[in-house]
C-alpha positions in Angstrom: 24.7 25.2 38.0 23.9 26.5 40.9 21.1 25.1 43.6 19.0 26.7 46.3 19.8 24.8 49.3 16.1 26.5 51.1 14.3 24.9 48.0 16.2 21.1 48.2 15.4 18.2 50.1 17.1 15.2 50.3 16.8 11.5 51.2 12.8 11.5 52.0 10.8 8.8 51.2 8.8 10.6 49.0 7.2 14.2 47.7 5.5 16.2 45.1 6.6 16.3 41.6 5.2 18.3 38.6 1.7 17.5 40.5 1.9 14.2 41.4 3.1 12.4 44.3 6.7 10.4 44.1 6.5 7.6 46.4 8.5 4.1 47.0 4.9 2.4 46.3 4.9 4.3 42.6 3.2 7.5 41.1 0.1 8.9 43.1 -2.3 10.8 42.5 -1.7 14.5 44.4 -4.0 14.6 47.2 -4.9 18.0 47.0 -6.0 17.9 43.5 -8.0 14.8 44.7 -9.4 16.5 48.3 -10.8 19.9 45.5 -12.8 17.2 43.3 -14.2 15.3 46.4 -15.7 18.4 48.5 -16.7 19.9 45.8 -20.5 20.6 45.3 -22.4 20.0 42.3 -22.1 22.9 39.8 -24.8 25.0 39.4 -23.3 27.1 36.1 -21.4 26.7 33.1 -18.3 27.7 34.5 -18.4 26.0 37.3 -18.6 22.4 35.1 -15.9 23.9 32.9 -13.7 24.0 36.5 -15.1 20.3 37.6 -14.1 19.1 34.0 -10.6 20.7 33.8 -9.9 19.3 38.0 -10.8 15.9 35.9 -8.7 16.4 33.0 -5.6 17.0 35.5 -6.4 13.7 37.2 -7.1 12.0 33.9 -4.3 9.6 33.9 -5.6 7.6 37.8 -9.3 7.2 36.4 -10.3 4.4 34.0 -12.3 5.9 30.8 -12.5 9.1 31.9 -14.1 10.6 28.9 -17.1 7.6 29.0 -17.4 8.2 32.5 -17.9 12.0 32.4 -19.5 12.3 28.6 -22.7 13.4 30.5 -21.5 16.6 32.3 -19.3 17.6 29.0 -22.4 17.7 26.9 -23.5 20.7 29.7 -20.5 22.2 28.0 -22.2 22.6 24.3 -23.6 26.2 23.1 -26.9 23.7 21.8 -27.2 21.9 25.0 -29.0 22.9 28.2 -26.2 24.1 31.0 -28.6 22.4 33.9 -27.3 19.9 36.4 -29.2 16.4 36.1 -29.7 13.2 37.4 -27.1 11.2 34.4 -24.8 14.1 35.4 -24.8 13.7 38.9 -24.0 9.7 39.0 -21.1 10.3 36.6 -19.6 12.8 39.1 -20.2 10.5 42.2 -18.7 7.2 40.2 -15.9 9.5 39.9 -16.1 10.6 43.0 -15.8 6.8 44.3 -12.5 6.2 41.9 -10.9 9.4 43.3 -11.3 8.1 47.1 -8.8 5.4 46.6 -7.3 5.9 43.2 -4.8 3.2 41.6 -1.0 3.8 42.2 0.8 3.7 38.4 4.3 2.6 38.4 7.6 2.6 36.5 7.4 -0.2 33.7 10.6 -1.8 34.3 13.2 -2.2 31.3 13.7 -6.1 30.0 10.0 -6.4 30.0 7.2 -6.4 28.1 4.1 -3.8 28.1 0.7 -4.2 27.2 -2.4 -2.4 26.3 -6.0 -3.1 26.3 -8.6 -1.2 24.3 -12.1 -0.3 25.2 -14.6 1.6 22.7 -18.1 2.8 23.0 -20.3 4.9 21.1 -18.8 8.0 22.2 -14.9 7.4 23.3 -12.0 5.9 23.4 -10.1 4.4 26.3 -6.9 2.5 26.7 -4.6 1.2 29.5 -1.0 0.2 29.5 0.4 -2.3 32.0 3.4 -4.5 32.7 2.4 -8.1 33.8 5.5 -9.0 34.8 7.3 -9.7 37.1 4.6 -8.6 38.8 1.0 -6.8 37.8 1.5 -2.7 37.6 -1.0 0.0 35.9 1.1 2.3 34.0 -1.3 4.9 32.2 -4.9 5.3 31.7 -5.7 7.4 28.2 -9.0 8.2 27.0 -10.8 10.9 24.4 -14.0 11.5 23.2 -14.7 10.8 19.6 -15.8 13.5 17.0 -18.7 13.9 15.3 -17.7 12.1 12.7 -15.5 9.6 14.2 -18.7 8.2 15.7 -20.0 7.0 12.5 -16.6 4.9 12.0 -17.0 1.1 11.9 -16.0 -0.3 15.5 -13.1 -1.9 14.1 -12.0 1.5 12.8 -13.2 2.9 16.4 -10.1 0.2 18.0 -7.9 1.0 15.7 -8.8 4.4 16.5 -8.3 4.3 20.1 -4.8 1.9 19.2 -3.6 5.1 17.6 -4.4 7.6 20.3 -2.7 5.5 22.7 0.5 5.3 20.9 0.5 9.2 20.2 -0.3 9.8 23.7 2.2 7.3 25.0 5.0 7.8 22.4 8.0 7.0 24.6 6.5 3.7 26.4 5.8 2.7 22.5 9.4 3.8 21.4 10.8 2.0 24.6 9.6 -1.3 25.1 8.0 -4.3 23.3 4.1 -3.5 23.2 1.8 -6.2 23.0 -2.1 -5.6 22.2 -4.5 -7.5 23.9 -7.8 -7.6 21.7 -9.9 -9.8 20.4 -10.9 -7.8 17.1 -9.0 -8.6 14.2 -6.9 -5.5 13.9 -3.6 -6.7 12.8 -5.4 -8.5 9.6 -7.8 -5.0 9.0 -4.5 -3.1 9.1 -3.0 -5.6 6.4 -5.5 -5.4 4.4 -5.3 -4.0 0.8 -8.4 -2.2 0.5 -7.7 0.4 3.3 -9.7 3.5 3.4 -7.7 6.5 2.9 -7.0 7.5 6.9 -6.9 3.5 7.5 -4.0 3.5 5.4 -2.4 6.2 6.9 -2.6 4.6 10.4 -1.2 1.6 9.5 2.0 3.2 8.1 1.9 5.4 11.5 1.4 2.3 13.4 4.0 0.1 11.6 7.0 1.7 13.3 6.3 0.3 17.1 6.4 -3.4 15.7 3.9 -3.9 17.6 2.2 -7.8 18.9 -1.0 -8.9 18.8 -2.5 -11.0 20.8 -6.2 -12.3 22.2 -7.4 -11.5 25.5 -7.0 -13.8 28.7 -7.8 -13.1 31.9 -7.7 -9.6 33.4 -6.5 -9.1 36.8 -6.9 -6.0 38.2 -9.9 -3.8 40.3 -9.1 -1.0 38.3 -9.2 -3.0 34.8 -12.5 -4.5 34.9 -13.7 -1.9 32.7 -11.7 -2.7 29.8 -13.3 -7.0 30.2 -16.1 -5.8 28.4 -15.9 -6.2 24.5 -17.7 -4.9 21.2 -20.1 -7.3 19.9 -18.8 -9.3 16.7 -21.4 -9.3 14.3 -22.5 -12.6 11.8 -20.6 -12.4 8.4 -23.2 -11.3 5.5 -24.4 -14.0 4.1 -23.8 -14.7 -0.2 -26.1 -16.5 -3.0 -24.8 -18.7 -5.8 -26.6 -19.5 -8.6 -24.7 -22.2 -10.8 -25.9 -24.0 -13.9 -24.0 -26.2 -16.2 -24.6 -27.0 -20.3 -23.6 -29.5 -23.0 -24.2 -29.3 -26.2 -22.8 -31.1 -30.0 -19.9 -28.8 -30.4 -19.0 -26.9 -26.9 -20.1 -27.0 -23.6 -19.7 -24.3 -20.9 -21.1 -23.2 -17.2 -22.7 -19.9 -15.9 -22.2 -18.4 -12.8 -24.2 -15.9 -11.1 -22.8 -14.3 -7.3 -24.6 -12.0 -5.2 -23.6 -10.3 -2.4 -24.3 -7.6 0.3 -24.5 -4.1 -0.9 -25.9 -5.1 -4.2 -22.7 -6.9 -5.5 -23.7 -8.9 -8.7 -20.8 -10.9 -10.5 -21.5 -12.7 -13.7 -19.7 -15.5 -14.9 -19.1 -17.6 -18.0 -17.0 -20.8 -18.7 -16.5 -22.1 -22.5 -14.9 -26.0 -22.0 -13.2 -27.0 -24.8 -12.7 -30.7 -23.4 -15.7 -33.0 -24.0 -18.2 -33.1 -21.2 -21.6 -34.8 -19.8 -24.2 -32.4 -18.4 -23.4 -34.1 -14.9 -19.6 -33.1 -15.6 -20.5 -29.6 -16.5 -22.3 -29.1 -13.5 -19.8 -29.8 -11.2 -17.4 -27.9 -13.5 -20.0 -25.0 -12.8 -20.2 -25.7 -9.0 -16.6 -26.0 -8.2 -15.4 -22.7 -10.5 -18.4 -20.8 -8.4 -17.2 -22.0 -4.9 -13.4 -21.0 -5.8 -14.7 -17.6 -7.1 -16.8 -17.5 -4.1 -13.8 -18.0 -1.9 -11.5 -15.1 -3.3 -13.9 -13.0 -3.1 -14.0 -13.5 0.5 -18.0 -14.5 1.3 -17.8 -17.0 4.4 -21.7 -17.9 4.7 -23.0 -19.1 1.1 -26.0 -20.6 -0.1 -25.4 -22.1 -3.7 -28.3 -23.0 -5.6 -28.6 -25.3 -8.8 -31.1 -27.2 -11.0 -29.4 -30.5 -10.6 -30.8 -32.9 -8.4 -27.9 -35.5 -8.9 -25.7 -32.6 -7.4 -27.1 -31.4 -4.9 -28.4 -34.6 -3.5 -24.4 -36.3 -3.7 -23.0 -33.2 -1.7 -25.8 -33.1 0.8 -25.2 -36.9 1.2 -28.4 -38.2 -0.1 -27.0 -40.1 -2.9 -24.2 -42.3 -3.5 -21.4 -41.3 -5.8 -21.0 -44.2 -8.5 -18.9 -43.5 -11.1 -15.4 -42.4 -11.2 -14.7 -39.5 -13.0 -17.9 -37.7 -10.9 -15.9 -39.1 -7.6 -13.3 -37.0 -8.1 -15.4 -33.6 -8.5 -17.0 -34.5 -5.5 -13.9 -34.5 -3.9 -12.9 -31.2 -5.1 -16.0 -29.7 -4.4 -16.4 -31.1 -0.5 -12.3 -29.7 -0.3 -13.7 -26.2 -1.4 -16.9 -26.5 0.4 -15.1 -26.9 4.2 -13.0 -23.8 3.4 -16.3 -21.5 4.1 -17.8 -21.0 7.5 -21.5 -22.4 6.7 -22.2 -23.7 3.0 -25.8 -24.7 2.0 -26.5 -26.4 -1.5 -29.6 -26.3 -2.8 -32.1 -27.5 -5.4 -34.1 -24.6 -7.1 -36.5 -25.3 -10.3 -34.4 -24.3 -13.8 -37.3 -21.6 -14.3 -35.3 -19.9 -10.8 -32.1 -19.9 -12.4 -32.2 -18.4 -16.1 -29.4 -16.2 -15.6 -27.0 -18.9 -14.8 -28.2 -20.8 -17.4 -28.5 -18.4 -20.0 -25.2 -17.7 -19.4 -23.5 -21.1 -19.3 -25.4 -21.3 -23.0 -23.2 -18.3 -24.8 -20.5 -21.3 -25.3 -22.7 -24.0 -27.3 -25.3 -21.5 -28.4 -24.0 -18.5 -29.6 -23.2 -18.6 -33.9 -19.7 -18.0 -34.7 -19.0 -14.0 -34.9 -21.4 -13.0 -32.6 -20.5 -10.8 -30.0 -21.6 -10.9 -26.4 -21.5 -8.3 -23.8 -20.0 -11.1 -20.6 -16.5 -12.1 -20.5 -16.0 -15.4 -20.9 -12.9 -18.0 -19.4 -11.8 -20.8 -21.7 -10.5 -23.8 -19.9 -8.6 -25.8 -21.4 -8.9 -28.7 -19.5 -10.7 -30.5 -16.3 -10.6 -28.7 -13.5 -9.9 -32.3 -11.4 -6.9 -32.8 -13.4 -3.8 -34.2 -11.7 -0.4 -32.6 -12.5 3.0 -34.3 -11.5 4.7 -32.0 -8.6 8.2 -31.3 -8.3 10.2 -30.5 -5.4 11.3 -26.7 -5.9 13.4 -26.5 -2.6 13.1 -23.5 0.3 10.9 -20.8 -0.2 11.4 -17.7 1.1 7.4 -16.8 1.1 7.8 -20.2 3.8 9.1 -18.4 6.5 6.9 -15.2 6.0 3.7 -17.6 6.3 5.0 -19.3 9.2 5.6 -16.1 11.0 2.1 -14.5 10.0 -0.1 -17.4 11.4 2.0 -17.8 14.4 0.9 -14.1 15.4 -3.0 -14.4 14.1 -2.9 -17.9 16.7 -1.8 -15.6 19.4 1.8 -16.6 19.4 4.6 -14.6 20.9 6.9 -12.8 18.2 10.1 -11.0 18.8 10.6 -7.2 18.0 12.8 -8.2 14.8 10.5 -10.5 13.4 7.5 -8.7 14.0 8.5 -6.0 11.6 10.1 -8.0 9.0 6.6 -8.7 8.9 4.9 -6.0 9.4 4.2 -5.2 5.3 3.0 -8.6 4.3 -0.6 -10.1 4.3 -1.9 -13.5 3.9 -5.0 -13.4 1.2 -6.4 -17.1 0.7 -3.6 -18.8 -0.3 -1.1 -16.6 -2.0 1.3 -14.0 0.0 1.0 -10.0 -0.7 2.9 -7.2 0.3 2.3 -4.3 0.5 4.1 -1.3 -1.5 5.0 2.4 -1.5 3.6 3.1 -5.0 1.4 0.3 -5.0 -1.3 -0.9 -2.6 -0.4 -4.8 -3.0 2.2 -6.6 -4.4 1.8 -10.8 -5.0 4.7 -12.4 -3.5 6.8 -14.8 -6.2 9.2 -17.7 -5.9 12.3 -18.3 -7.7 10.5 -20.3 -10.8 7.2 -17.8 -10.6 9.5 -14.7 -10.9 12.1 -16.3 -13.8 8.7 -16.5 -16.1 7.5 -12.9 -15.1 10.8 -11.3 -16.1 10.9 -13.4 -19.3 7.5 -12.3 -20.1 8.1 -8.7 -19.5 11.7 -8.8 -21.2 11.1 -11.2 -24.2 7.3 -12.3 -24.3 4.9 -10.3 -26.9 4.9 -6.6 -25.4 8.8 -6.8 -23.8 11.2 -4.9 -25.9 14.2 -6.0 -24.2 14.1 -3.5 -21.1 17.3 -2.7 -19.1 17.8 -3.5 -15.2 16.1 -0.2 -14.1 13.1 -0.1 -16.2 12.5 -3.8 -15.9 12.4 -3.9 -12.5 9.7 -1.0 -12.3 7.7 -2.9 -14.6 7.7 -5.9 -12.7 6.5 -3.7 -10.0 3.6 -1.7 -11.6 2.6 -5.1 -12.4 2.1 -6.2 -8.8 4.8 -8.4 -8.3 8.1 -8.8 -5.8 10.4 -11.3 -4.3 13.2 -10.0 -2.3 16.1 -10.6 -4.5 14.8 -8.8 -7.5 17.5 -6.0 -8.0 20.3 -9.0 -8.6 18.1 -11.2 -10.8 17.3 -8.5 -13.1 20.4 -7.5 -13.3 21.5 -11.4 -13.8 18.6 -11.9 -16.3 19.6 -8.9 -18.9 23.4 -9.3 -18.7 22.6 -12.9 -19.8 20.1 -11.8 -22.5 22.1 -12.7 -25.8 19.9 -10.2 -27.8 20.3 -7.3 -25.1 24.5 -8.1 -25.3 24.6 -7.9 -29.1 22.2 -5.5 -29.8 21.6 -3.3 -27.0 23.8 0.5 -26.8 26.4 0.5 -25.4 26.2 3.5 -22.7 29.3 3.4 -21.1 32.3 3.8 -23.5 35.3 5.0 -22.3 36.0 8.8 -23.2 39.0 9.6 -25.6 41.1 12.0 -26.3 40.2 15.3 -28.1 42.1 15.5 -31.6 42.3 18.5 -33.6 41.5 19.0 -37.0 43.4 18.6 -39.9 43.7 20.0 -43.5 45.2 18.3 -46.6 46.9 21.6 -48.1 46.6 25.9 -47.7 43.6 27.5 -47.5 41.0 24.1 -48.2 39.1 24.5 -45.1 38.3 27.2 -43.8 37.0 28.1 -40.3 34.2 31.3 -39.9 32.8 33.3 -36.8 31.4 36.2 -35.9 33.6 38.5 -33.1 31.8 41.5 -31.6 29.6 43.4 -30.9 32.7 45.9 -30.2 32.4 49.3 -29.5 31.0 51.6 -31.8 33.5 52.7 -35.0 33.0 54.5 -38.1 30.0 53.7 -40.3 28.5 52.2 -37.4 30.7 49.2 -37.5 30.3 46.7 -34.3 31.1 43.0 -35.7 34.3 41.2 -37.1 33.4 38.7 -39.5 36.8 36.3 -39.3 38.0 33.5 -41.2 41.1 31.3 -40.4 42.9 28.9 -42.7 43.2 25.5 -40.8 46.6 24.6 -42.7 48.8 28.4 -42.8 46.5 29.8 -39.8 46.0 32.4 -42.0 43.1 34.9 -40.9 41.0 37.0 -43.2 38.7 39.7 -41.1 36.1 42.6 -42.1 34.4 44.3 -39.8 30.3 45.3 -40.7 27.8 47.4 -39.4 25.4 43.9 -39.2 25.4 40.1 -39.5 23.6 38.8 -42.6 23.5 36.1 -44.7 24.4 38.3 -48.0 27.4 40.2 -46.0 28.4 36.3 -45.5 28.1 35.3 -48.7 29.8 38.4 -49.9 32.8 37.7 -47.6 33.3 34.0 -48.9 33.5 35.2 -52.3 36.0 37.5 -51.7 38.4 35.0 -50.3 37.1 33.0 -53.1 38.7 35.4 -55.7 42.0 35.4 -53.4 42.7 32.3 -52.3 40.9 29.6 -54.6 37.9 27.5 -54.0 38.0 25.8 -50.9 37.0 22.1 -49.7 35.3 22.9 -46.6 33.7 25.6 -44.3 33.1 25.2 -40.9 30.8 27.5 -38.7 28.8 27.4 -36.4 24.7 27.1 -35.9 24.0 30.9 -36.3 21.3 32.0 -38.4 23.8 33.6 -40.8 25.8 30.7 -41.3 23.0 28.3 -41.9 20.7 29.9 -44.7 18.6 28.7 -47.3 20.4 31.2 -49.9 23.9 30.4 -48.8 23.5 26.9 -48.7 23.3 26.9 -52.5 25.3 29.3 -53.3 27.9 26.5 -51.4 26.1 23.8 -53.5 26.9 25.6 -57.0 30.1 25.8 -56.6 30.9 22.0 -54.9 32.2 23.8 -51.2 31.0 21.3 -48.4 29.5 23.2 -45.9 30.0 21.5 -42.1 28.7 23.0 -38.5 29.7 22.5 -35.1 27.6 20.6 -32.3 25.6 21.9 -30.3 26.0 22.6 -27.1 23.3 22.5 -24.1 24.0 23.8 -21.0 
């Protein structure tokens, strides 16, 4: 290599490189590029805004939300729009203007330490800035686009995880780097972990996955030149849910009806047959409790339940006193279920406002036997305030998952190494999910759960005794995983007795080949066809040849063509010579295997056997 010693410079304190200004303070802005925006005038013509906008774009990464700040003079850019010069134009180019006299100075992050980046959205763009808090406050990178047509319609949680994305393709080697930790108050790491993704959601969070990224709330900013990104989106009330409840008790059964309404025109209908005896108090607390735990997986957070019983509603509201025992303890469950929900409000409606509950919690005790009904119904069993005896059942793996997930949704630091072993799993209510390749979501199992899966898929009513491979995929296809569950199907068929005695046995050692043997002379005989040859006299091409597996004796005639006749012809002439043999062996030709010559080997008691066949 070889270097121009006129074009070198050594040991200065600073300079210009690729456009911006090295110095020992950090990365400038170049002051020329700076000095061309500031004197000059306001453009009068389209190209003279397509010249102020590209000067901009150069200097994009020392302004704060660039593409919010100048969104008025870009629109003077559109074929539809009017090219003039207005007021809203010119107070974008003079707060720009302002920025541009003293931008920010961004800096090298420093390795060892961790980044972070704080979103801003609007209507119309996306912003982001990196920094490095410590050991000391730096700006890094200011990154900012305008949104689409259509990417303004997005929800504004799709709009930050938007502007998320941008930021990590714009910024792929700080990402790839260092630790980044998101500072935002929206709930992006749960959206992203959610199971019903949209279809470019879910593509984002699989791009997004490979930073292991943090999240964390906001604190305090610090900074001149961050006080745009304080601001945040509004967080809008959760939509608010109806419950209509009703419970029933009659001579034979009793049963509850549900009816849940929610935003969009959701409508879920629900019945309950008990097949325990039950008052009509009972029942209605049966009722309430099923309809606030199907309320709660079905995510509503602001519910309004309604019923027709006034001895309900007034014992949750407090009004009256709970007496008896056995009512006590649905109270109980009901209050437990109640205080999971933001804002819960029970109450009393006239029974002539809630038919379809109670129409439905009727199909139990007073439908006739046979008669079919269009809602599904649940039969339990048993009270729904039942106590069961609880046995220790050791570590759980899903234990450490959990802990890890609500120590990052509570703001939490949480290494690199951890943060991805997490990165595919989602809390949902109370049960753990991951999410799969093939599948969307996949409920996490202990040790006991996933013994009773694989004997149900292996020896309950539709198993049929699956091997290793195909019972794992079923497992999975039915929306299941634990982590060790390539050894314990393995573990679980090798100790299935049925599968051991019964099941094929695929890998048998291979033997040796061993030829074929004949009692005495000429008793089996082995046929094929040789050819085609050349041409001879009378158009002969083929050898039709026969060897004797005992004397390795071999009988030949050539022919003009292959048939079944000329075949059967040929056997009966070594018939007449040699005797009648035992066996014939040839192979699958069309020749060899006919109708005609098949019982002209059956008249005359010669056993006719064929060789396999081979695939390639």
């Amino acid at each position: 290599m070889r270097l121009n010693p006129a074009k070198c410079t050594f040991g200065v304190a600073g300079g210009k490189f690729l456009g911006f200004m090295l110095t020992s303070r950090g990365i400038e802005a170049n002051p020329d590029k700076c000095e061309a925006v500031l004197k000059m005038p306001s453009p009068g013509t389209l190209k003279e805004i397509q010249r102020l906008v590209g000067r901009l774009t150069a200097l994009s990464r020392f302004v704060p939300k660039l593409a919010e700040r100048i969104r008025p003079i870009v629109k003077k850019m559109k074929k539809d729009a009017p090219g003039k010069w207005d007021a809203e134009c010119e107070q974008a180019f003079t707060e720009v203007k302002e920025i541009l006299m003293n931008p920010p100075v961004m800096n090298r992050p420093i390795s060892g330490y961790e980044l972070q980046i704080y979103l801003g959205v609007s209507d119309t763009a996306i912003s982001a800035v990196l920094t490095q808090e410590e050991p000391s406050p730096k700006l890094i990178y200011f990154v900012s686009r305008t949104l689409q047509e259509t990417e303004t319609c997005y929800q504004q949680v799709e709009k930050v995880a938007l502007a998320l994305l941008h930021a990590s393709r714009r910024l792929r080697q700080y990402f790839q780097g260092y630790q980044v930790v998101v500072r935002t108050n929206h709930p992006v790491a749960k959206v992203l972990r959610k199971p019903d993704l949209a279809g470019r959601m879910v593509g984002w969070a699989v791009e997004l996955s490979e930073f292991g990224l943090r999240y964390e709330p906001r604190g305090s900013i610090r900074g001149q030149h961050l006080a745009d990104f304080v601001a945040e989106l509004p967080i809008t009330g959760s939509d608010q849910w109806s419950l209509y409840v009703n419970g029933a008790s009659g001579r034979q059964n009793s049963g509850a009806g549900i009816v849940l309404e929610g935003p969009n025109g959701f409508l879920l209908e629900y019945s309950l047959v008990f097949k325990f005896k039950a008052s009509n108090n009972q029942a209605e607390y049966e009722a309430l409790v099923a309809g606030l735990g199907l309320a709660k997986d079905m995510g509503a957070r602001n519910l309004v339940c309604r019923t027709d019983s006034q001895l309900v509603v007034g014992q949750m509201n407090g009004e009256f006193q709970v007496k008896e025992d056995h009512l006590l303890k649905y109270f109980h469950r009901a209050s437990s279920l109640a205080a999971t929900f933001d804002k819960v409000e029970i109450q009393h409606i006239p029974r002539e406002q809630n038919t379809r509950a109670d129409m439905l919690s009727k199909l139990s005790s007073g439908k006739e036997k046979g008669q079919l009904t269009t809602v599904i119904c649940q039969v339990l069993l048993q009270q729904s305030v039942e106590c069961y005896a609880l046995t220790s059942t050791g570590s759980d793996w899903r234990d450490e998952i959990r802990r890890l997930i609500k120590k990052q949704e509570d703001g939490q630091s949480v290494n690199s190494s951890d943060s991805k072993k997490i990165a595919r799993f989602v809390i949902i209510g109370d049960d753990l999910y991951k999410r799969g390749f093939s599948t969307p979501l996949l409920k996490c199992l202990s040790q006991e759960e996933a013994q009773y899966v694989m004997d149900e898929l292996h020896n309950g009513v539709c198993g049929f005794h699956y091997g290793r491979r195909t019972l794992k995929a079923r497992i999975l296809r039915a929306g299941y995983y634990w982590p060790t569950m390539e050894d314990d199907t393995r573990m679980f068929t090798q100790r299935c007795l049925s599968c051991q005695a019964h099941a094929n046995d695929t890998r048998v050692p291979p033997h040796t080949l061993h030829s074929i043997t004949s009692p005495w002379s000429f008793a089996q005989w082995g046929m094929d066809i040789v050819g085609p040859f050349p041409q001879g006299q009378g158009q002969k091409r083929f050898l039709l040849v026969a060897v004797d597996y005992f004397t390795k004796w071999v009988e030949a005639e050539p022919l003009a063509s292959i048939t079944a006749m000329q075949v059967q012809k040929f056997c009966w002439k070594i018939i007449c010579r040699f005797g009648l043999p035992k066996v014939i062996i040839t192979d699958n030709g069309r020749q060899f295997i006919n109708k005609k010559l098949e019982e002209f080997y059956a008249n005359l008691g010669i056993k006719h056997l064929t060789s396999s066949v081979e695939h390639p």
